[in-house]
C-alpha positions as a Python dict, from the first residue, in 0.01 Angstrom:
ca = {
    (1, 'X'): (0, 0, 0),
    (2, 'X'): (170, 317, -102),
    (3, 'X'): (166, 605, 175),
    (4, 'X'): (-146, 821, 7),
    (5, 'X'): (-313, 504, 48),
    (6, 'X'): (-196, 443, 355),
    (7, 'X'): (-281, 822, 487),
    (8, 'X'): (-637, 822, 316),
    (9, 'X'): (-749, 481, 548),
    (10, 'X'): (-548, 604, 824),
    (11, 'X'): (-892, 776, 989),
    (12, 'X'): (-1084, 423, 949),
    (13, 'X'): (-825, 132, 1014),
    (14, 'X'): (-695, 86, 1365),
    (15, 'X'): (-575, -227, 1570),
    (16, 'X'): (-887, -415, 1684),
    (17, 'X'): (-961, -537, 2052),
    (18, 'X'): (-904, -892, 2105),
    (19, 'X'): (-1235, -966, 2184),
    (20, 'X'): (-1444, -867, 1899),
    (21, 'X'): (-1212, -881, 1612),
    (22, 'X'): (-1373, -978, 1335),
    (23, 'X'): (-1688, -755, 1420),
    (24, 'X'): (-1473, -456, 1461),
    (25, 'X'): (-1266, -568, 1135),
    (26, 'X'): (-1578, -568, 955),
    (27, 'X'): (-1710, -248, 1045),
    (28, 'X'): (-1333, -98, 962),
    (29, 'X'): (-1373, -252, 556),
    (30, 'X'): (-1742, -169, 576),
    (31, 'X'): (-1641, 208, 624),
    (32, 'X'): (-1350, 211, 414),
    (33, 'X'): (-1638, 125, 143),
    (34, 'X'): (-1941, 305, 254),
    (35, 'X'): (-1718, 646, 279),
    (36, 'X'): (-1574, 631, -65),
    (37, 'X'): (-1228, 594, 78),
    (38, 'X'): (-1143, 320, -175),
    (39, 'X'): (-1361, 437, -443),
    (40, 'X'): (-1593, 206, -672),
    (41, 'X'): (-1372, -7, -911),
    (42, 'X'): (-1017, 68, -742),
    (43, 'X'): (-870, -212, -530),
    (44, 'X'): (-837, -239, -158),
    (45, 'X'): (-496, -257, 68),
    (46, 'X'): (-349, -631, -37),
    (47, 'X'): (-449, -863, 264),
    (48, 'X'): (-113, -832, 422),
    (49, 'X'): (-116, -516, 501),
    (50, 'X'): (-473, -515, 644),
    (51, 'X'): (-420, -771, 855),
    (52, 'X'): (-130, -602, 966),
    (53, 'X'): (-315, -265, 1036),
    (54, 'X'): (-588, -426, 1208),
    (55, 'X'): (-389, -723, 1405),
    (56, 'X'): (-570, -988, 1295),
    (57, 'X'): (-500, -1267, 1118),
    (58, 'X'): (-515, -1290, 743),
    (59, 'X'): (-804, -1592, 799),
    (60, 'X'): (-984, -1347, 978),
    (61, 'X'): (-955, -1125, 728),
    (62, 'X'): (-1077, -1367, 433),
    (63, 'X'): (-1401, -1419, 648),
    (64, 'X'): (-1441, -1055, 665),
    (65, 'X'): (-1370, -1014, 296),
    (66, 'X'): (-1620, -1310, 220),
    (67, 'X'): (-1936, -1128, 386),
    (68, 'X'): (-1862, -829, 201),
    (69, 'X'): (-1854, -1049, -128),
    (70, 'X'): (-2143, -1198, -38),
    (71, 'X'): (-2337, -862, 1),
    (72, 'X'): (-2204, -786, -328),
    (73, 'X'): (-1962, -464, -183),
    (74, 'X'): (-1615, -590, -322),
    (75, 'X'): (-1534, -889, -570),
    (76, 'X'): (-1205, -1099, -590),
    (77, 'X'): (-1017, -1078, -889),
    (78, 'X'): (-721, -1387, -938),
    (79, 'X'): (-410, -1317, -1192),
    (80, 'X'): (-107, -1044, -1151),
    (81, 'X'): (-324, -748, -1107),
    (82, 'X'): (-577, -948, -948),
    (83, 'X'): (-712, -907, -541),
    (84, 'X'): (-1004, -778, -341),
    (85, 'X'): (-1212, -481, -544),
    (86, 'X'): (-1465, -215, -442),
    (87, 'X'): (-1798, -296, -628),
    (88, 'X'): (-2132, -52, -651),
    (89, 'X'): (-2316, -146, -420),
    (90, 'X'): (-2592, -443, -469),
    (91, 'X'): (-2961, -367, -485),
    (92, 'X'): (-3007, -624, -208),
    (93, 'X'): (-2774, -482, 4),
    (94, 'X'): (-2891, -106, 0),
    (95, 'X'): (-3250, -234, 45),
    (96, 'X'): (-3160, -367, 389),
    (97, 'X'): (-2914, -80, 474),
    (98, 'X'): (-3214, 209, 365),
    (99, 'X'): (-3426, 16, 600),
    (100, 'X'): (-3185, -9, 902),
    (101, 'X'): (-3106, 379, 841),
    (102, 'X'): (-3487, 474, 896),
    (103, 'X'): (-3513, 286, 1184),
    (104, 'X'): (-3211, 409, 1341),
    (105, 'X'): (-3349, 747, 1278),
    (106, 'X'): (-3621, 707, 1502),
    (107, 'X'): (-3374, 606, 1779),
    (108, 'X'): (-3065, 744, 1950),
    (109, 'X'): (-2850, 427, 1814),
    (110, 'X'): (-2557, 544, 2101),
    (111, 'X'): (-2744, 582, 2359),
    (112, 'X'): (-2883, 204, 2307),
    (113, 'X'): (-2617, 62, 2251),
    (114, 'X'): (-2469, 205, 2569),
    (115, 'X'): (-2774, 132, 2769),
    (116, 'X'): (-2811, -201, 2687),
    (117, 'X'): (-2443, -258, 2803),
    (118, 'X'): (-2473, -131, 3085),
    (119, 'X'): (-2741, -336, 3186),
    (120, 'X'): (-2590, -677, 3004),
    (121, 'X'): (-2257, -615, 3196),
    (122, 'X'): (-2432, -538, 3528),
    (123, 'X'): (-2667, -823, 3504),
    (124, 'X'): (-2361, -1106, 3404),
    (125, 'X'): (-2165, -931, 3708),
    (126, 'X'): (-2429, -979, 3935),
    (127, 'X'): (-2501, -1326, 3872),
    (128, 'X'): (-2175, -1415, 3897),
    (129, 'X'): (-2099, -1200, 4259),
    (130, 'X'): (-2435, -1312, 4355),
    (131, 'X'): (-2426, -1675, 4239),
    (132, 'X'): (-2697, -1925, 4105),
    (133, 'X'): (-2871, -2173, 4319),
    (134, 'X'): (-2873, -2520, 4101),
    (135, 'X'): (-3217, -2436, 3931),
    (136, 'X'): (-3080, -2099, 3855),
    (137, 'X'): (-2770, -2268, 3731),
    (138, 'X'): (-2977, -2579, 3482),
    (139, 'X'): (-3177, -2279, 3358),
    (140, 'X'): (-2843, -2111, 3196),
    (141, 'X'): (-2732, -2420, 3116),
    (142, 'X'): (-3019, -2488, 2913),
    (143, 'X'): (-3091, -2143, 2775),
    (144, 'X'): (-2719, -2163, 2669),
    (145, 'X'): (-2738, -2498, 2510),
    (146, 'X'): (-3074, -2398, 2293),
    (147, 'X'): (-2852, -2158, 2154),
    (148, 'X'): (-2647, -2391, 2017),
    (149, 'X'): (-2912, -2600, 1855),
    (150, 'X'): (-3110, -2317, 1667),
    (151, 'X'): (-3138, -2315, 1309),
    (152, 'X'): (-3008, -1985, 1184),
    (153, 'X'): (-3378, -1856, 1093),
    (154, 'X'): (-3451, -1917, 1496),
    (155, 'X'): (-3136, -1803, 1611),
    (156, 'X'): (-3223, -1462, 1707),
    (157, 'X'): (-3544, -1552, 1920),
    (158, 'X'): (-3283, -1823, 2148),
    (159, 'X'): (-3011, -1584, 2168),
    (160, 'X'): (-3254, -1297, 2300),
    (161, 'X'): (-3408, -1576, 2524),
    (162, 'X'): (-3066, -1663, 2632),
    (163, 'X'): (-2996, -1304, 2762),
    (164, 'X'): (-3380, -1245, 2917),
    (165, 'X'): (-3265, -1542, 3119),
    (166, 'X'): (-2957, -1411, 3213),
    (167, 'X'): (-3132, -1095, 3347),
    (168, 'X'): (-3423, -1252, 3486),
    (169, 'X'): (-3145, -1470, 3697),
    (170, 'X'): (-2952, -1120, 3855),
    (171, 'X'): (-3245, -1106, 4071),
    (172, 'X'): (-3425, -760, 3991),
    (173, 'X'): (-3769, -723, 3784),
    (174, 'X'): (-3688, -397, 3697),
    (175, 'X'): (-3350, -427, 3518),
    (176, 'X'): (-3522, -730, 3369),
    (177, 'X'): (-3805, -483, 3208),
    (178, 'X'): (-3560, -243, 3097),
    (179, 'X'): (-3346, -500, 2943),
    (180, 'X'): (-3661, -640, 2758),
    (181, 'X'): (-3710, -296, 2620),
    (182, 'X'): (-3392, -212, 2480),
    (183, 'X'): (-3338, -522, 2346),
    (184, 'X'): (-3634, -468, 2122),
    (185, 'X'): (-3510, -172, 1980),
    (186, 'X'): (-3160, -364, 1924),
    (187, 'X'): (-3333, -639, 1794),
    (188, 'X'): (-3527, -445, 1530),
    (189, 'X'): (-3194, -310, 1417),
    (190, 'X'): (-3016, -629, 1392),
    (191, 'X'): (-3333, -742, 1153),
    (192, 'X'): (-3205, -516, 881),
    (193, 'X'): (-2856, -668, 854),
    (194, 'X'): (-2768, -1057, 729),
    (195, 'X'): (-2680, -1306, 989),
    (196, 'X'): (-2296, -1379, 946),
    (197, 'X'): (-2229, -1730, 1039),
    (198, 'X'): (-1877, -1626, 1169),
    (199, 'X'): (-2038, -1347, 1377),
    (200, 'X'): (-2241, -1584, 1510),
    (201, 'X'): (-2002, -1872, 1569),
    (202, 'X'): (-1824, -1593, 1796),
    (203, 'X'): (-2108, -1507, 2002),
    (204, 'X'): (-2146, -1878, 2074),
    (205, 'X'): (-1801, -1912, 2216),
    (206, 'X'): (-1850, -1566, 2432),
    (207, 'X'): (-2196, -1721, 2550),
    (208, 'X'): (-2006, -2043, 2661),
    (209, 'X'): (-1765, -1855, 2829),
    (210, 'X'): (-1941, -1663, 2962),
    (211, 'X'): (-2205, -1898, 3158),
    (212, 'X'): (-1824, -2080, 3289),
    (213, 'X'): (-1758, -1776, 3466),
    (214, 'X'): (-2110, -1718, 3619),
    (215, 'X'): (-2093, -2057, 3708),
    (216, 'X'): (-1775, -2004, 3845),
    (217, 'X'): (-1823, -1698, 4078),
    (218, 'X'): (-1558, -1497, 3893),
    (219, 'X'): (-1790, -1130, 3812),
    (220, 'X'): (-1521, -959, 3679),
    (221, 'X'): (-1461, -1236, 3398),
    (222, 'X'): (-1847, -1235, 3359),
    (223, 'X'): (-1836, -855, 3304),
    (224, 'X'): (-1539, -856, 3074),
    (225, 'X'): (-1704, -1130, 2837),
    (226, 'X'): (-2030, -960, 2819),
    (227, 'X'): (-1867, -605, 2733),
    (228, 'X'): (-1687, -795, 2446),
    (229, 'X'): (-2001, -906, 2315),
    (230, 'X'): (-2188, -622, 2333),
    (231, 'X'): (-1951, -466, 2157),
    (232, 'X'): (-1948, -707, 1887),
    (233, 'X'): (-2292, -608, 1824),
    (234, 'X'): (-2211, -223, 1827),
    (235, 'X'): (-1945, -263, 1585),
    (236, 'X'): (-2177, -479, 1366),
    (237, 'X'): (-2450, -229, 1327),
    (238, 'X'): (-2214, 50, 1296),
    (239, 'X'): (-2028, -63, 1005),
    (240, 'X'): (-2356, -131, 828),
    (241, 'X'): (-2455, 247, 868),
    (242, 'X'): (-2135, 387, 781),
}
């Protein structure tokens, strides 16, 4: 990548955090695209030096590159002047981006997002501190193992079951109702973008770990995983908007 190059992506691409990497490498590309910063027809960074921007690894990458392909914003190209290019972007895709951008405009997307960690982080750190008795404790387990058996089209319904259970489990009504509420509003967000097999793949190994360290007492691992996640999510919807 030469240095303009390098200097025009230089506002987008950052190291990731370990814990949502391939969310947060997704929204990067997504706004590299969405902004015009590699424009329509020209040819992104070469995967070595994205990787490298971003930490990741280059596998990550290629999963990252492979949603975008599939929503039709870049195509690979093989042969010397071949890699990764920016495409116009596909009917299919803009229809579900217009329709996430009027919904978000009826919301304060930020303020969401932040609410509903706060009350996902509190609720997995109180469960944890507090502790489950061994119903509490089979009721995780099992919310957590539905998860794992949903078809993709049920997937969101168990995995906002899994985290109503979670709250309902911390003990108090009230930050279960909240929760409830602003996970609606996330949920009717996360309706206007595809389900990412990867993405999800990741939030099943956060879920898993994070039931072990409920289950384990330890609230500050609980809140840790749980802030990861919900950031996952974040960077998700973000990077469809930008």
């Amino acid at each position: 990548m030469d240095g303009s190059s390098a200097d025009r992506l230089a506002p987008v691409l950052r190291p990731v955090r370990v814990g949502s990497g391939f969310e947060e490498a997704l929204e990067q590309i997504l706004q590299i695209v969405r902004l015009g910063l590699v424009p329509a027809g020209e040819r992104l960074p070469a995967e070595r030096e994205l990787a490298l921007r971003m930490r990741i690894s280059r596998v990550t990458l290629r999963e990252v590159l492979k949603v975008l392909q599939d929503q039709g914003l870049v195509e690979s190209r093989r042969g010397r002047y071949g890699g990764t290019f920016v495409c116009g972007r596909a009917a299919s895709a803009g229809a579900g981006t217009a329709e996430l951008r009027r919904r978000v405009a009826e919301v304060d997307l930020e303020d969401t997002l932040r609410f509903r960690e706060v009350l996902e982080v509190g609720a997995a750190g109180l469960c944890a501190a507090h502790g489950l008795d061994e119903a509490g404790a089979a009721r995780l387990r099992a919310a957590l193992d539905a998860t794992h058996d949903a078809p993709l089209a049920e997937y969101r319904r168990v995995d906002t079951r899994f985290h109503l259970t979670l709250m309902e489990l911390s003990g108090s009504p009230t930050l279960t109702t909240q929760y409830a509420a602003v996970r609606a509003t996330v949920n009717e967000l996360l309706d206007c973008i595809p389900l990412l097999v990867r993405n999800l793949e990741h939030s099943q190994a956060q879920h898993t770990s994070l039931v072990g360290a409920v289950l384990a007492g330890d609230a500050g691992g609980a809140r840790e995983v749980m802030r990861e996640h919900c950031s996952g999510t974040a960077a998700l919807l973000r990077g469809f908007l930008s």
